[in-house]
N, C-alpha and C positions, 0 to 999 in steps of 0.2 A: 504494500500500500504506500502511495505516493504522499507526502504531506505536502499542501500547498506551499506557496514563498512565501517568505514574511513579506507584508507589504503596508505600507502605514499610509495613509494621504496626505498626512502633513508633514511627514518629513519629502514624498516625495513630490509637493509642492514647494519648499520652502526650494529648493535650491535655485531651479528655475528664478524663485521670487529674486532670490540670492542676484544673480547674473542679472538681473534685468535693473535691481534696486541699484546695484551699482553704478550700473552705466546712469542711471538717473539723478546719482547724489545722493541715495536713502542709505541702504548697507555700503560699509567699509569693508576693506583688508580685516584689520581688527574684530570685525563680529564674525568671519569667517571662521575663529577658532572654536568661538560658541553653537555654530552649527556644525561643525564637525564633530563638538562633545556629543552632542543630539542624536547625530548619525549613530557614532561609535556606542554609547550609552545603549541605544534603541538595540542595533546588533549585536553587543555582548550578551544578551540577556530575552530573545525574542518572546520566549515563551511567559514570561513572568507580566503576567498582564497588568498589576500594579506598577510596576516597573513602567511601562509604558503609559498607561493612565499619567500618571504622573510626568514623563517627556512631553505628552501630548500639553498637559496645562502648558510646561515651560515654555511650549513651540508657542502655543497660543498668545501667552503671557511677551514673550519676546516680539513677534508679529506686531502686536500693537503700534509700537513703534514704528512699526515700516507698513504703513496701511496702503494697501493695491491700489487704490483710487483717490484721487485728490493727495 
């Protein structure tokens, strides 16, 4: 039996947002290492759904700052 991929929507959102926020002024160099925690955090530990519960707020929590519109 196959288990599916991990797959998270907000992390595989953020980065794109990543790349595009930059070129617009919003995300730096600098916050790149706090989405990299996110990445890494999320994949050392896929199964542990608190564990991720928990990244999910931070993604969110961190987004704020960089709002997709206006």
């Amino acid at each position: 039996m196959h288990s599916q991929p991990f797959q998270s929507p907000q992390l595989l959102t953020l980065v794109p947002a990543a790349q595009s926020k930059e070129s617009l002024g919003g995300m730096k160099e600098e916050h790149m290492e706090q989405i990299a925690d996110f990445i890494d955090r999320a994949l050392m530990d896929p199964e542990n759904e608190s564990n991720l519960e928990s990244i999910k707020k931070e993604v969110n929590a961190f987004m704020q700052a960089f709002p997709l519109y206006g």
